[in-house]
C-alpha positions as CSV (number, residue, x, y, z in Angstrom):
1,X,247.7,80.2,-25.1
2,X,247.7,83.1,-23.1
3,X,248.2,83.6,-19.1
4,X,245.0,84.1,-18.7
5,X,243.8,81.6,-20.5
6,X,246.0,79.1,-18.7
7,X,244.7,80.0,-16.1
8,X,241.6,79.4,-16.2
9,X,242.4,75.6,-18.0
10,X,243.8,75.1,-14.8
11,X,240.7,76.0,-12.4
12,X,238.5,74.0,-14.6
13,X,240.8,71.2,-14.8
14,X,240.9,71.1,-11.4
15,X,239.6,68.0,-9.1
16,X,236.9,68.1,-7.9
17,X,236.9,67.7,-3.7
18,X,234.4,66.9,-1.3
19,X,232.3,69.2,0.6
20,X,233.8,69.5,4.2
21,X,231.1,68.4,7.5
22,X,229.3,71.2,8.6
23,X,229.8,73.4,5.6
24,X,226.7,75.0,3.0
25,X,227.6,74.4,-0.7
26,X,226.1,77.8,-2.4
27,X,225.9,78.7,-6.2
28,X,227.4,82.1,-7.5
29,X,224.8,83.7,-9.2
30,X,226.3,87.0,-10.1
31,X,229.7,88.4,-10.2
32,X,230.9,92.3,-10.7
33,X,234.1,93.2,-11.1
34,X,235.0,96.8,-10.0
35,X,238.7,97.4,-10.5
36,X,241.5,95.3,-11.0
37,X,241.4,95.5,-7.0
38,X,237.9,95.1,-6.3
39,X,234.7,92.5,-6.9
40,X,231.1,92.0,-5.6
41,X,229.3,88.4,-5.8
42,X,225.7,87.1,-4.9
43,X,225.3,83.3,-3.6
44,X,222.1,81.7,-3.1
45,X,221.3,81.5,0.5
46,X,220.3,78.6,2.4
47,X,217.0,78.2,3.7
48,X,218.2,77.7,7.2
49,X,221.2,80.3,7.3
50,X,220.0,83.3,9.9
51,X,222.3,86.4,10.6
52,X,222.0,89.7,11.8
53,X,222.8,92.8,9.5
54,X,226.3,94.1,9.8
55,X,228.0,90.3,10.6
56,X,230.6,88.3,8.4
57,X,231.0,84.5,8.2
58,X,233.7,82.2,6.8
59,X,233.8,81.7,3.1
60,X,236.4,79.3,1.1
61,X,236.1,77.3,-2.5
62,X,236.1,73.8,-2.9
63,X,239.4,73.4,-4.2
64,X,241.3,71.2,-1.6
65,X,241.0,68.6,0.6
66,X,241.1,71.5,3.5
67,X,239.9,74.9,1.8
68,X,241.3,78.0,3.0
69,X,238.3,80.1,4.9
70,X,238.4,83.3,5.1
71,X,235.8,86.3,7.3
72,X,233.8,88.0,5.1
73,X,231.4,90.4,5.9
74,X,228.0,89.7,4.0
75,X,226.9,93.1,2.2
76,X,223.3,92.0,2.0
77,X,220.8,92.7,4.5
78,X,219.1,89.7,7.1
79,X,216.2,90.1,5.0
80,X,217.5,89.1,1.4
81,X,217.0,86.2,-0.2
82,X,220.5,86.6,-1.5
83,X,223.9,86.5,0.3
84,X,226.1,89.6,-1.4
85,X,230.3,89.9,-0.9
86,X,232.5,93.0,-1.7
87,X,236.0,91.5,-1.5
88,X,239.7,92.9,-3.0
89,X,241.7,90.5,-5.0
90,X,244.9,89.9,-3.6
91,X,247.5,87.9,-6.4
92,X,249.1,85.5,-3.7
93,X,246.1,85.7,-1.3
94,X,245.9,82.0,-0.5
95,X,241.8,82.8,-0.8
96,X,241.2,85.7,-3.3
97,X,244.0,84.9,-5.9
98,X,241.0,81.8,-6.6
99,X,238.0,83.9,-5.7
100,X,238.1,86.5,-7.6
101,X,237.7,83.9,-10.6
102,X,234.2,83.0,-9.8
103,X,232.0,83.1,-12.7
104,X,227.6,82.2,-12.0
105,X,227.1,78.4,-11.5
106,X,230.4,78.2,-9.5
107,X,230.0,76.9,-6.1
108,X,231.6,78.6,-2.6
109,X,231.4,77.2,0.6
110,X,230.3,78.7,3.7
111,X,230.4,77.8,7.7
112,X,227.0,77.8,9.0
113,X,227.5,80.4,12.0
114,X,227.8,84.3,11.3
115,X,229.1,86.7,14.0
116,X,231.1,89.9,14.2
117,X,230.7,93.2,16.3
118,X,229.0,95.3,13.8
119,X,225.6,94.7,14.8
120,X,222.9,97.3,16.5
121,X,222.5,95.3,19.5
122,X,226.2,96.2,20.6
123,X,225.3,100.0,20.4
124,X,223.2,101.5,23.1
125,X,220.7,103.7,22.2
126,X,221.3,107.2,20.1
127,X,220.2,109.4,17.5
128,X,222.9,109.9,15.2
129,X,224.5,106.7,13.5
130,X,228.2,107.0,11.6
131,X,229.6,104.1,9.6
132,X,233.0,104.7,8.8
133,X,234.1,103.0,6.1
134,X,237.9,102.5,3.8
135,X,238.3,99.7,1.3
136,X,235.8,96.5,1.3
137,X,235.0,98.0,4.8
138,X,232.4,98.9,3.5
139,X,230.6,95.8,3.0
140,X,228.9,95.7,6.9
141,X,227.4,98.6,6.4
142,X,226.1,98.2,2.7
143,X,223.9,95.5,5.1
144,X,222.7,98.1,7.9
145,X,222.1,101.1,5.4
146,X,219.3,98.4,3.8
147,X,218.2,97.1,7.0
148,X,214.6,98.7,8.3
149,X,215.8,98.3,12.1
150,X,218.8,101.1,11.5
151,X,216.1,103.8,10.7
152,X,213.9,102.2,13.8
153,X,216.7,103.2,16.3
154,X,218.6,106.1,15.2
155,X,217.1,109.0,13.3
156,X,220.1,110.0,11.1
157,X,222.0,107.7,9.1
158,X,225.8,108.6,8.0
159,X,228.2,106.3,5.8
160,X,231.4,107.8,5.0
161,X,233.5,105.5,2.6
162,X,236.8,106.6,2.0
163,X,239.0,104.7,-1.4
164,X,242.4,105.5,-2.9
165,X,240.9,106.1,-6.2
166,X,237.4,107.6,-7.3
167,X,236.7,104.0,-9.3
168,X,236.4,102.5,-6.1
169,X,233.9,104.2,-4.5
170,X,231.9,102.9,-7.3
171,X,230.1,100.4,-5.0
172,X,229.3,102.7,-2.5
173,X,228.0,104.9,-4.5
174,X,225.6,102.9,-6.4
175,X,224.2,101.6,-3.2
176,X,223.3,105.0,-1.9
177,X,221.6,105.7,-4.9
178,X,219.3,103.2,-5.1
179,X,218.5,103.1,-1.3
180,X,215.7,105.9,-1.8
181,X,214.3,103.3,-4.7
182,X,214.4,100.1,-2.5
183,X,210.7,99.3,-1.9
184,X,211.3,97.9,1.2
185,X,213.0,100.9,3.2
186,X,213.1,104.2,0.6
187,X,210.3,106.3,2.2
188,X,212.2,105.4,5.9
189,X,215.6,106.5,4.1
190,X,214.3,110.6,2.8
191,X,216.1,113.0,4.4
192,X,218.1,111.3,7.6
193,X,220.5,108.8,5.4
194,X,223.8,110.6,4.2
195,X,226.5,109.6,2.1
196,X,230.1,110.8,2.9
197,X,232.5,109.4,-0.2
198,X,236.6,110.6,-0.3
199,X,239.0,109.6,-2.6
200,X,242.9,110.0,-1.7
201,X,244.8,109.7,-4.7
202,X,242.6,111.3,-7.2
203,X,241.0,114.6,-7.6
204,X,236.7,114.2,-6.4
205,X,234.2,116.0,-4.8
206,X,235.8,115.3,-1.3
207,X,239.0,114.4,-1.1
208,X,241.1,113.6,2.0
209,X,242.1,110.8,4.9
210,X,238.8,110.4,7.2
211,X,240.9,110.7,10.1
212,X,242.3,114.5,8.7
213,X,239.1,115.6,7.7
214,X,237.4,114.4,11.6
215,X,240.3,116.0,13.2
216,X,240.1,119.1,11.6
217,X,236.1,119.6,11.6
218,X,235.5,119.2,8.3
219,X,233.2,116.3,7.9
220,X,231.2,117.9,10.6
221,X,231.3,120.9,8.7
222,X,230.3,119.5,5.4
223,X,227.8,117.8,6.7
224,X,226.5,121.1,8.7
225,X,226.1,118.1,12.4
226,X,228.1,118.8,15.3
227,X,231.1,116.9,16.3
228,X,230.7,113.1,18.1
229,X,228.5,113.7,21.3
230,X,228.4,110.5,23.5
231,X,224.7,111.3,24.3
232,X,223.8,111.8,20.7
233,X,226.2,109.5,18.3
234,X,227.1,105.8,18.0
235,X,229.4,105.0,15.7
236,X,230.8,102.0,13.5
237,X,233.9,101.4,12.0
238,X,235.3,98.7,9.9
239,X,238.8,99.1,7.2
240,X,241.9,99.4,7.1
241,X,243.9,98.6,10.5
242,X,245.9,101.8,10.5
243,X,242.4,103.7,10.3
244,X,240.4,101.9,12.4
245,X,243.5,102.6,15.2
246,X,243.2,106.0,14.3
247,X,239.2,106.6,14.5
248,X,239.0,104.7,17.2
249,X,241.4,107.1,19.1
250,X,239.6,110.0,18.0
251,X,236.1,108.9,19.2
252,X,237.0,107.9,22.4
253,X,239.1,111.2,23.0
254,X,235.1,112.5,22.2
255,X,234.3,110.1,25.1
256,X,232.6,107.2,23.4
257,X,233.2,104.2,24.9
258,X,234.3,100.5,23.1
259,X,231.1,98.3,23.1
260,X,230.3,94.5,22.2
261,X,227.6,92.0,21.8
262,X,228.2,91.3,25.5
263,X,228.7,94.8,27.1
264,X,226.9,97.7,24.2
265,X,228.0,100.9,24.5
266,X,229.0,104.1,22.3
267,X,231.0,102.6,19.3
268,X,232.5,99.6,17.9
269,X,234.9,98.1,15.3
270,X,235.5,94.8,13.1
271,X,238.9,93.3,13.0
272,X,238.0,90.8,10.1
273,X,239.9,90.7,6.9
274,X,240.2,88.7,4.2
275,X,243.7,88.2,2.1
């Protein structure tokens, strides 16, 4: 028997554990796998489960008497009748080393509150919206691209995604695609939603750190916009810790100002990973 096959004996064979208090009991309904790295999944949603685009909530399997939980932003938007993860797959991650074995009819658990700092309502007013993406940071903002009330309060729409290798930015991709086919928001989306990909490793289209290619003027420059104004732009950004660090250095030496659900202002970032 292989490794692999082992392995999977072993999940099945696993006990079976109850549901913690307090928790929802969902059913995978879909699964993609990406990379070796990288996965999407869909869960049912509960009837009852609210959130606001852009927030993550704890996530964990039933496979212990006290299942590891984990933030994990939901990809979807409020409106779906679906809840949709991007997550990597870490080998020892005391969550994903499980996770990413999911298969439809599998069952995940999640905490009934979602928060995070990703939303609109911690952003005062602008015109110009940048999500600035690395990695499975992506995920937030694969929620606000779909969601109606982005397009209501800014007038331009950018989501730079920025991956080691060009397979990566697979998900990305694919989402911007089919945003001027989604029946919901596709008319809203013509002309003011833009799509900013890089890969770091591998020749692309764009290639380059997001941090280099705002420093020198680049992005701006490809994108033929003018560099972050604090009466114009608002900006978002959720990845890597070493890039959200460096971003958020370089918007506020623009003079954007930190905001929060309590205090909006000019930009804001998301500190929650999963391993």
């Amino acid at each position: 028997m292989t490794q692999a096959a082992r392995q999977e004996t072993d999940v099945a064979a696993a006990p079976e554990f109850p549901i913690p208090a307090g928790v929802h009991a969902e059913k995978v309904i879909s699964v993609r796998h990406y990379t070796d790295f990288l996965f999407s999944f869909r869960i049912t949603r509960p009837q009852s489960f609210r959130f606001r685009s852009g927030e993550f909530v704890m996530i964990g399997l039933p496979n212990a008497a006290k299942p590891v939980f984990r933030a994990y932003s939901i990809a979807s938007p409020s409106w779906d009748e679906e809840l949709e993860f991007f997550s990597i797959k870490v080998p020892d991650g005391p969550l994903t080393q499980h996770l990413q074995k999911i298969k439809p009819g599998d069952t995940v658990l999640m905490r009934q509150k979602s928060t995070g700092t990703l939303v609109l309502d911690a952003l005062t007013p602008g015109k110009r919206l940048w999500m600035i993406s690395t990695g499975t940071g992506i995920a937030p903002f694969a929620s606000l691209m779909r969601d109606p009330e982005t397009y209501e309060k800014f007038d331009e729409v950018i989501l730079t995604h920025t991956c080691r290798e060009v397979a990566e930015l697979t998900y990305g991709e694919e989402l911007a695609r089919n945003l001027v086919e989604d029946p919901l928001i596709g008319e809203l989306v013509q002309g003011r939603f833009f799509h900013y990909a890089t890969a770091t490793r591998e020749p692309y289209a764009r290639s380059g750190r997001i941090t280099a290619l705002i420093e020198s003027g680049k992005l701006f420059e490809d994108l033929c916009m003018p560099p972050f104004d604090p009466a114009v732009d608002r900006v978002m950004i959720c990845g890597s810790m070493d890039m959200i660090r460096d971003v958020k250095a370089l918007v506020e030496k623009a003079g954007l100002k930190e905001g929060s659900n309590a205090a909006p202002a000019e930009f804001v970032v998301e500190r929650a990973f999963v391993d």
